[in-house]
C-alpha positions as CSV (number, residue, x, y, z in Angstrom):
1,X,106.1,93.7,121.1
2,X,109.3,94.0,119.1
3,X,110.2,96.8,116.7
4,X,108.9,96.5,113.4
5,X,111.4,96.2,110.7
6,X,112.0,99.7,108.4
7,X,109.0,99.8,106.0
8,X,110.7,101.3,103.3
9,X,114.3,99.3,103.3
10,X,112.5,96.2,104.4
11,X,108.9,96.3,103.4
12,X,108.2,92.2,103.1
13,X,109.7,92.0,106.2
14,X,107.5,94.8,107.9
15,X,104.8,93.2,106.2
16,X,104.9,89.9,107.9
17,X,105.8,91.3,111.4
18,X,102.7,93.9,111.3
19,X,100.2,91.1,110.1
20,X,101.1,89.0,113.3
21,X,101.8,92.1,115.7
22,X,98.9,93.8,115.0
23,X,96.9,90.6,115.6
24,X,94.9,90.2,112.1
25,X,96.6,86.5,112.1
26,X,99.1,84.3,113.3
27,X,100.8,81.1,111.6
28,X,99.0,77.9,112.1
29,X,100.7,74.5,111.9
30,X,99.5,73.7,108.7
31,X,101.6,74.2,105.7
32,X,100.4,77.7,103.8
33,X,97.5,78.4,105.9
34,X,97.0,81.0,109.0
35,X,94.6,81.7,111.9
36,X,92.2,84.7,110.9
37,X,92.5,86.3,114.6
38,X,89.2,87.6,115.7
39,X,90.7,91.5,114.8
40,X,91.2,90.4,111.8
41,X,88.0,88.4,111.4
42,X,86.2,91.7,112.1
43,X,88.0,93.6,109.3
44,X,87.1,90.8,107.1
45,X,83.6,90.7,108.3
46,X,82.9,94.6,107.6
47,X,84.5,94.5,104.5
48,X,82.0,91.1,103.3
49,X,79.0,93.1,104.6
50,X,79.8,95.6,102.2
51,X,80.5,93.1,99.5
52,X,77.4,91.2,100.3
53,X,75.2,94.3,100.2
54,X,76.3,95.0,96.8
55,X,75.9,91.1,95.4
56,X,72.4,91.6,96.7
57,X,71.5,94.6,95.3
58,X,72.3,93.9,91.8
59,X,70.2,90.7,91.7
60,X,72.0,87.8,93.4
61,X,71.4,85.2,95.7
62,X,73.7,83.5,97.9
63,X,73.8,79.3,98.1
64,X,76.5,76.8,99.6
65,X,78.1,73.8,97.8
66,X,79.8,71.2,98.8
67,X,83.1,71.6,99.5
68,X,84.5,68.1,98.0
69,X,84.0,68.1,94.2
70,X,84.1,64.7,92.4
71,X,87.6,64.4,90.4
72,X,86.4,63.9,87.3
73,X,84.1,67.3,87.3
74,X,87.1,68.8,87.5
75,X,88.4,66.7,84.7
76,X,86.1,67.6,82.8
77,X,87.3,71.0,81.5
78,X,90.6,70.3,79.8
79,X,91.6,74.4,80.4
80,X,90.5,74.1,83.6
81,X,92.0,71.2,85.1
82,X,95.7,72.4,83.4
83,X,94.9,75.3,85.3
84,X,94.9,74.0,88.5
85,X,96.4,70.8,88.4
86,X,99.6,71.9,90.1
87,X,97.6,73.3,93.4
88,X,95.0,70.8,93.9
89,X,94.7,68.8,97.0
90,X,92.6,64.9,96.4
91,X,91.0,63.0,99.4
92,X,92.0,59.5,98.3
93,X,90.3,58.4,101.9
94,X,87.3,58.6,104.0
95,X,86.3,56.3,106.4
96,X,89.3,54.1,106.8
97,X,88.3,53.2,103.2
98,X,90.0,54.2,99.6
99,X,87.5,56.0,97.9
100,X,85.8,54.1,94.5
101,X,86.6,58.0,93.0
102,X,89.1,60.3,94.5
103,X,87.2,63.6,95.4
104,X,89.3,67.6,95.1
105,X,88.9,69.8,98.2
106,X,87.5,73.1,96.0
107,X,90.0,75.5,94.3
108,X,87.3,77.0,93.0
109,X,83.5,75.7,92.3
110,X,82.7,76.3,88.4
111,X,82.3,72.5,88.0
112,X,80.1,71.5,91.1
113,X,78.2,74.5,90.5
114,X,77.8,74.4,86.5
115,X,76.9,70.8,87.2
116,X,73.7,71.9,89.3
117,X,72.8,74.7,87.0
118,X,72.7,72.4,84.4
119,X,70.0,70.4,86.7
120,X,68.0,74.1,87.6
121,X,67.9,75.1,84.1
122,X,65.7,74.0,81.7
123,X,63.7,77.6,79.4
124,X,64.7,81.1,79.2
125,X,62.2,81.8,82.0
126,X,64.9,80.3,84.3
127,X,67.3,83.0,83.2
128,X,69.1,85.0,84.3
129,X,70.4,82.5,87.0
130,X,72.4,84.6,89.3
131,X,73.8,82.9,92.4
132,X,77.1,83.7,94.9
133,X,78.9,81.8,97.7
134,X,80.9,82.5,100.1
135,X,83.3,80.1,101.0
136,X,87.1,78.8,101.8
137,X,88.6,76.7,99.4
138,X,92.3,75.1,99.0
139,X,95.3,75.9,96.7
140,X,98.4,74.0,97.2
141,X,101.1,77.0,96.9
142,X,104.7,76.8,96.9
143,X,105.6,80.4,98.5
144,X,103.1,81.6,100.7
145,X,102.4,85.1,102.3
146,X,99.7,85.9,104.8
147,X,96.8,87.1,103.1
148,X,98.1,87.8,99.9
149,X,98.6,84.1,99.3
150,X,97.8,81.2,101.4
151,X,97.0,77.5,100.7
152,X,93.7,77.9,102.3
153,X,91.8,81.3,101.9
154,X,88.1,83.0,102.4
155,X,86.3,84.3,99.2
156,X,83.0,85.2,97.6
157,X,82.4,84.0,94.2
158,X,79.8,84.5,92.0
159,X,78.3,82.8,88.7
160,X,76.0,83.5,86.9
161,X,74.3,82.2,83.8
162,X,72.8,84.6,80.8
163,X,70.6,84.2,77.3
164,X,72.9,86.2,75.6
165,X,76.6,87.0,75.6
166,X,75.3,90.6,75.5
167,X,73.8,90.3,78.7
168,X,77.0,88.1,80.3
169,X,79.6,90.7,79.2
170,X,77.4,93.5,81.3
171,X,77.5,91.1,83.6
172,X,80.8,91.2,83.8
173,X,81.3,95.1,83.6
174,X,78.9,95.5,86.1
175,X,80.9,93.2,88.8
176,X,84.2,94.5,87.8
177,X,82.7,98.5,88.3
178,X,81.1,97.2,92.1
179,X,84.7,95.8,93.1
180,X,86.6,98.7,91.6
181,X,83.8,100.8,93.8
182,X,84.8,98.9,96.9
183,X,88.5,99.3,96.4
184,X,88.2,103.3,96.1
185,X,85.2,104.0,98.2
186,X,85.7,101.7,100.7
187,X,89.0,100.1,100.9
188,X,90.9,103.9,99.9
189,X,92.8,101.7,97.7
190,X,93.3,103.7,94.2
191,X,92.7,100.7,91.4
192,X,93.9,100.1,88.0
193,X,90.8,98.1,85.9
194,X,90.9,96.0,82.9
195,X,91.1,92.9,80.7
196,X,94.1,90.0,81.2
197,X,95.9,88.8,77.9
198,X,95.2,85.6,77.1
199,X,98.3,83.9,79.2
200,X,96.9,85.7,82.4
201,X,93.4,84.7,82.0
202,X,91.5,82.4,84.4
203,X,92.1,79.2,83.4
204,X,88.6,78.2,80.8
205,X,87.2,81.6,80.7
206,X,87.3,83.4,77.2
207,X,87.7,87.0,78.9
208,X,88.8,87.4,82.0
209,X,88.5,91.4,84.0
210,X,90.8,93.0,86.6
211,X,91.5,95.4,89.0
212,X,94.9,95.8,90.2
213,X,96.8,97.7,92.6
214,X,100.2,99.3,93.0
215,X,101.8,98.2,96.4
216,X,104.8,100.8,97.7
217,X,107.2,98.4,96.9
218,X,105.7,98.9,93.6
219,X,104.9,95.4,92.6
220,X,101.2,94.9,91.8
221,X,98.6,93.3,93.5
222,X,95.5,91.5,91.6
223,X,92.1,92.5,93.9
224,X,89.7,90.5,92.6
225,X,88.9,89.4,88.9
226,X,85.5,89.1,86.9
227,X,85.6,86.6,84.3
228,X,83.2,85.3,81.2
229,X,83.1,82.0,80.7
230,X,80.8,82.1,77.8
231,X,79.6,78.8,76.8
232,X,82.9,76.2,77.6
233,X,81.4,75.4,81.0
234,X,77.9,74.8,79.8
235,X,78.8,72.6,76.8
236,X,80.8,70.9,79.2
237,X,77.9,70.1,81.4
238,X,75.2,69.7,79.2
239,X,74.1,72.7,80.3
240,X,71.0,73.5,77.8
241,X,67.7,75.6,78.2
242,X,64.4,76.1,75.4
243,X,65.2,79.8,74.1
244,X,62.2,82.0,73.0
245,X,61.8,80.3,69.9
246,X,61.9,76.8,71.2
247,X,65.4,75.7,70.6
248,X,67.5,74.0,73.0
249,X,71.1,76.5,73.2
250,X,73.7,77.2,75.5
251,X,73.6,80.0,78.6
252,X,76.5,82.2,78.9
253,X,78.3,82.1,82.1
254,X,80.2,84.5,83.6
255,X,82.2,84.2,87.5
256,X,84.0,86.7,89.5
257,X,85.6,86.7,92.9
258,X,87.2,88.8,95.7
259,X,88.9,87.3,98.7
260,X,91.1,88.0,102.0
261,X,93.5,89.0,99.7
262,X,91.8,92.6,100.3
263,X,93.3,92.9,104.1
264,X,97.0,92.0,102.6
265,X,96.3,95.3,100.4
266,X,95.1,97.3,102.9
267,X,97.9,96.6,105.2
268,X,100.5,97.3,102.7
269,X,98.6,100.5,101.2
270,X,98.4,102.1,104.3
271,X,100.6,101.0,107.2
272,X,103.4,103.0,108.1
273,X,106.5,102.3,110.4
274,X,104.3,102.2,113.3
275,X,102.2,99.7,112.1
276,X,98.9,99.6,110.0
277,X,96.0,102.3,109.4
278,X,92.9,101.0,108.2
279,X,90.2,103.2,106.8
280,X,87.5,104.0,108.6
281,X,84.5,102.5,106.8
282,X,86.0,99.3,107.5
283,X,87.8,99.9,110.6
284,X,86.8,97.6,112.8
285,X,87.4,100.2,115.8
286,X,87.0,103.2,114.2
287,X,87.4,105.3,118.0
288,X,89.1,104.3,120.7
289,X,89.1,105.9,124.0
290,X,91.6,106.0,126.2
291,X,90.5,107.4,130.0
292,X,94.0,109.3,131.4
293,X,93.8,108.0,134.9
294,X,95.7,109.5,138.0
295,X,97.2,106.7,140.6
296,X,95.7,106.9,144.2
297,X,92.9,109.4,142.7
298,X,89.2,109.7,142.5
299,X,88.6,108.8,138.3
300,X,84.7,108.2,138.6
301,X,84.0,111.9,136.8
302,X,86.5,110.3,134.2
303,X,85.3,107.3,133.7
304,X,81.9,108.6,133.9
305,X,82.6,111.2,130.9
306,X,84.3,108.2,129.0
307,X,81.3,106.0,128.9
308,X,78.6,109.3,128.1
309,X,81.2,109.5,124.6
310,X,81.2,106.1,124.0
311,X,77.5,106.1,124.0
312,X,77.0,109.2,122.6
313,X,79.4,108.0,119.2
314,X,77.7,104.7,119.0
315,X,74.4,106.4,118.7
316,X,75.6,107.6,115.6
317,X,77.0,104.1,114.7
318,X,80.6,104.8,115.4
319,X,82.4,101.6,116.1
320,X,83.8,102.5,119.7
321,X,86.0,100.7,122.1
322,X,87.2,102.0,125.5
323,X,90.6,100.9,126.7
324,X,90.2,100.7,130.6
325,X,93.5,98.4,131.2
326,X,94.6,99.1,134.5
327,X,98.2,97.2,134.0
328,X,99.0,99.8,131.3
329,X,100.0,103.2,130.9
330,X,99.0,105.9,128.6
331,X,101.6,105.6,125.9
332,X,101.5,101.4,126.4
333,X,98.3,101.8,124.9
334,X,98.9,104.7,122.4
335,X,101.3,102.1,120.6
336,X,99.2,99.5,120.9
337,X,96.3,101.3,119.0
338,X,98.5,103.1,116.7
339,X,99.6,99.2,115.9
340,X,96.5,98.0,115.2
341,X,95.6,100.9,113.0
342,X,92.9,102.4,114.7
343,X,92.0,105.7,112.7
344,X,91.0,107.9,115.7
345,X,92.0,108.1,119.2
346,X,90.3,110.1,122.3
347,X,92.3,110.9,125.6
348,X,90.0,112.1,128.6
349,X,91.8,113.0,131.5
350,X,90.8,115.4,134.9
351,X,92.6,118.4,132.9
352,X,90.2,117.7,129.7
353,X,86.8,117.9,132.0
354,X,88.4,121.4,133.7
355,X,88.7,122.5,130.4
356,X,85.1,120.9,129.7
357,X,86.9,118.9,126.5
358,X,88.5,116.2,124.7
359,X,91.5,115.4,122.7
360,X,91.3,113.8,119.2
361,X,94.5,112.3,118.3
362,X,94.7,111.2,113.7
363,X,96.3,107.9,113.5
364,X,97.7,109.7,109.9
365,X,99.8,112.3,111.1
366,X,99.1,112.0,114.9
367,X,98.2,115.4,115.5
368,X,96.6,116.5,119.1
369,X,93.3,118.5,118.2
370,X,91.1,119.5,121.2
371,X,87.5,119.4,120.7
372,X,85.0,121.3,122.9
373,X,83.0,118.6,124.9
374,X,79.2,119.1,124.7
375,X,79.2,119.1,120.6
376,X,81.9,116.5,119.8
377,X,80.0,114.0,117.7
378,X,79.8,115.8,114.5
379,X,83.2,116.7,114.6
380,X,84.0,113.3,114.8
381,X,82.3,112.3,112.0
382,X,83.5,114.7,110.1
383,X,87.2,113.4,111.1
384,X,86.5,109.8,110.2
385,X,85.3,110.9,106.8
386,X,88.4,113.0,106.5
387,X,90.9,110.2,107.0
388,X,89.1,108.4,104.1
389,X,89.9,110.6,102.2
390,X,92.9,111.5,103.1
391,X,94.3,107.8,103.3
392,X,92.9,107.1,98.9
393,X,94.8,110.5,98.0
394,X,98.0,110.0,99.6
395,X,97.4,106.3,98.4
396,X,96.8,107.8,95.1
397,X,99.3,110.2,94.7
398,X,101.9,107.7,95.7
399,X,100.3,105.0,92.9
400,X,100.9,107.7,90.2
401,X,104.5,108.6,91.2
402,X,105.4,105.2,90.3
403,X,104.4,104.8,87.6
404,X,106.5,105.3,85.2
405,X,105.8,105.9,80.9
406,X,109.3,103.8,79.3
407,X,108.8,102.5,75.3
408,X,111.0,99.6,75.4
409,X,111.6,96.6,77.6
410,X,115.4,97.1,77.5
411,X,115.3,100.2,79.2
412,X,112.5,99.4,81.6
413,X,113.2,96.2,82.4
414,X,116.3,96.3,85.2
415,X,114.1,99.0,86.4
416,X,111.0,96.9,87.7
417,X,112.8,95.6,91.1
418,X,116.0,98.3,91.3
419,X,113.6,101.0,91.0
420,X,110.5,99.5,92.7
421,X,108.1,100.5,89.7
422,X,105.5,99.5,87.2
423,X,105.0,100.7,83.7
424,X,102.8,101.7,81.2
425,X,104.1,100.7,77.7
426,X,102.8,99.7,74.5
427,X,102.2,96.3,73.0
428,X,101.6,94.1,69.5
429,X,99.9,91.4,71.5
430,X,102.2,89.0,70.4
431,X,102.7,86.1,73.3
432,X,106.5,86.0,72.2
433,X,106.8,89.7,72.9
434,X,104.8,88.9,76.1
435,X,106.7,86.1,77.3
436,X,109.8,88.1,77.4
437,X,109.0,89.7,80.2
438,X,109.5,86.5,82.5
439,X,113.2,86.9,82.4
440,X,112.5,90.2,84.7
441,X,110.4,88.4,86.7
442,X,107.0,90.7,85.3
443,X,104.1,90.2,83.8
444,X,101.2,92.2,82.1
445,X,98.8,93.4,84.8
446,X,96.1,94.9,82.7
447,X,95.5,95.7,79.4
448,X,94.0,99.2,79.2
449,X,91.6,101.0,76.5
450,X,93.7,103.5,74.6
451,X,97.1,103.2,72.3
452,X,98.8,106.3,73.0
453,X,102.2,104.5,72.6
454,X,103.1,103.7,68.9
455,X,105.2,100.7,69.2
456,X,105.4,97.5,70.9
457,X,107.4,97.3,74.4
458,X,109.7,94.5,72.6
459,X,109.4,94.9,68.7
460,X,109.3,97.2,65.8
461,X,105.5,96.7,65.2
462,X,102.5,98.9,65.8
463,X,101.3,98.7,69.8
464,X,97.6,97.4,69.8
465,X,96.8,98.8,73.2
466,X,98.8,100.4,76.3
467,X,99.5,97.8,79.2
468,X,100.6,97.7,82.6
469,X,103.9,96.1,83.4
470,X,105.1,95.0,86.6
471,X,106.3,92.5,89.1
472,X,103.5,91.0,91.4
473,X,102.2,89.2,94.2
């Protein structure tokens, strides 16, 4: 394997060379899209079962739709199809026949599914309707990165419909706190939550929810977004139940999403100049065991010793793997683990069973720690649960170095790509004040719940709320 580029001089260079290297994806021969390797299918798989766990538990039920949608659903929504009109790819031909309607390959599925709710509802008894799919869909982009932004990419999304707009903005809170929960928990990604302004919002919603992330290059990184709809969608659709007192109304609707995007961020939260480290809850090797063999020697008690630790850790539902290549030596495979971000390695070799032991190597700082042999298990645990945490305050702390209070645009603004930062500013809420920012290439992330600056970042009057400032992905 080559030599990764320098992560800190050349970090989008290091990023596309550890996505391939590490074997979470090559490039395919289509235009935008890549191959989800089967390392990196497993990383996305743990991290789904944990997002499908919680969609679940709160109430919701998973369905599939179709993945052609008629063009005029789309159409439909004037917001909606401005939206998305640049990135949309239309069949025009099936069967060696033009099509009497041209159909869109999903960007995303409010219309074909707010078109069948409309069908499924019908009284408030039907309510809450709460349903989630998961799904690929197409965006034609322009630039495209691995992960962070392909023309074809993997998602949930969820939508729901409400009685009141009471219950669809806890909806919507309650989506956005289970994301920001994965993030931090889960992912060891620290987050940054809020609303969009209204030019950032998803196209047709009335409120659109974030959570961002700060990448080390210090542009940001939207995770995953939780929208309300509120009744556009369902007026659109003739989308009308019987309320309590007999009247035909509108539902409230609300949709939210997360998608592979969340293995671009852990890659680039946590990898380092050997490659990346991926946290253990969603490691998909969290152990990997690596037998020190002698040439022309008897390596049965080895072996043997090996497979008893393997066993004994996946007792305890430790995701193990045991590296027996026989074509490569020791430190071959070090690197090649310490690559693919495996958070803890074991080395077993005939000195290790003298010494009745084993050596424990932390992908973090790769320091050797010898355990004792016969009660190894809970130490391991107890390692794994340490590089979590380790990995979201490091993460953390580097999040907050960056950044950075500044009042005024002029001063912070040749600062967002020289220095690599993001800002927290006040802001009028003025779109012309807002639109200034595109000469520096930024935009506002998130708009958070406090004013503790006085003015705007761009004008004389009073800031309405703080915001987050920065470059992005």
């Amino acid at each position: 394997m080559n030599k990764l580029p320098d992560i800190k001089s050349q970090f989008p260079e290091w990023y596309h060379e550890v996505v391939y290297q590490s074997e979470l994806a090559d490039q395919s021969p289509v235009r935008g899209c890549i191959v989800i390797r089967p390392y990196g299918t497993a990383l996305w798989e743990n991290i789904k079962d944990i997002v499908d766990k919680k969609i679940k538990d709160t109430g919701h039920h998973n369905a599939i739709f179709p993945l052609l949608i008629p063009k005029s659903f789309i159409e439909r929504e004037a917001k909606h199809v401005e939206g998305f009109s640049p990135e949309l790819a239309v069949v025009t031909i099936a069967g060696g026949k033009e099509l009497d309607e041209p159909y869109v390959i999903r960007p995303t599925s409010e219309t074909i599914i707010h078109y069948m709710f409309a069908r499924w509802i019908k009284s408030w008894r039907d309510l809450p309707l709460k349903i989630n799919q998961w799904a690929n869909v197409i965006r034609w982009e322009m630039r495209t990165r691995p992960f962070l932004r392909t023309t074809e990419f993997y998602w949930q999304e969820g939508h729901t419909a409400h009685e009141t707009l009471e219950e669809a903005l806890a909806e919507v809170d309650l989506m956005l706190n289970e994301y920001v929960d994965l993030a931090e928990n889960y992912l060891a990604i620290p987050v940054i939550s809020g609303t969009k302004s209204e030019q950032e919002k998803f196209p047709g919603a009335d409120k659109t929810c974030t959570f961002e992330a700060i990448m080390p290059d210090g542009r940001a990184l939207q995770m995953g977004t939780s929208h309300l709809i509120s009744q556009s969608f369902a007026k659109t659709f003739e989308m009308r139940f019987q309320n309590r007192q007999g009247e035909l109304e509108y539902p409230y609707l609300t949709s939210w999403a997360v998608t592979t995007r969340l293995i671009g961020a852990v890659v680039m939260t946590h990898g380092d100049n050997k490659g990346i480290i991926i946290p253990p809850k969603i490691a998909p090797i969290q152990v990997v065991i690596v037998p020190i063999l002698k040439k022309d020697a008897d390596n049965n008690a080895v072996l043997a010793t090996v497979q008893d630790i393997a066993q004994r850790l996946k007792a305890h539902n430790v995701r193990v793997h045991v590296d027996k290549n026989e074509h490569e030596t020791p430190g071959a495979k070090f690197y090649h683990w310490e690559l693919k971000g495996v958070p803890l390695r074991i080395e077993v070799g005939p000195r290790d069973l003298e010494k009745n032991q084993i050596v424990v190597v932390d992908r973090l700082d790769s320091q050797k720690k010898m355990i004792s042999l016969p009660h190894f298990e809970q130490e391991i645990l107890i390692a794994l649960d340490g590089l979590q945490s380790q990995l979201f305050d490091r993460a953390k702390q580097r999040r907050d170095s960056m950044i950075k209070s500044i009042d005024k645009l002029v001063t912070f603004g040749p600062l967002l790509e020289k220095e690599g930062i993001a800002v927290i500013t006040g802001w009028c809420q003025r779109p012309s004040c807002e639109a200034l920012l595109k000469e520096y290439s930024a935009s506002i992330r998130v708009l958070l719940d406090q004013a503790t600056h006085n003015e705007c970042f761009n004008c004389t009057n009073a800031s309405k709320c703080d915001v987050i400032i920065a470059r992005s992905y």
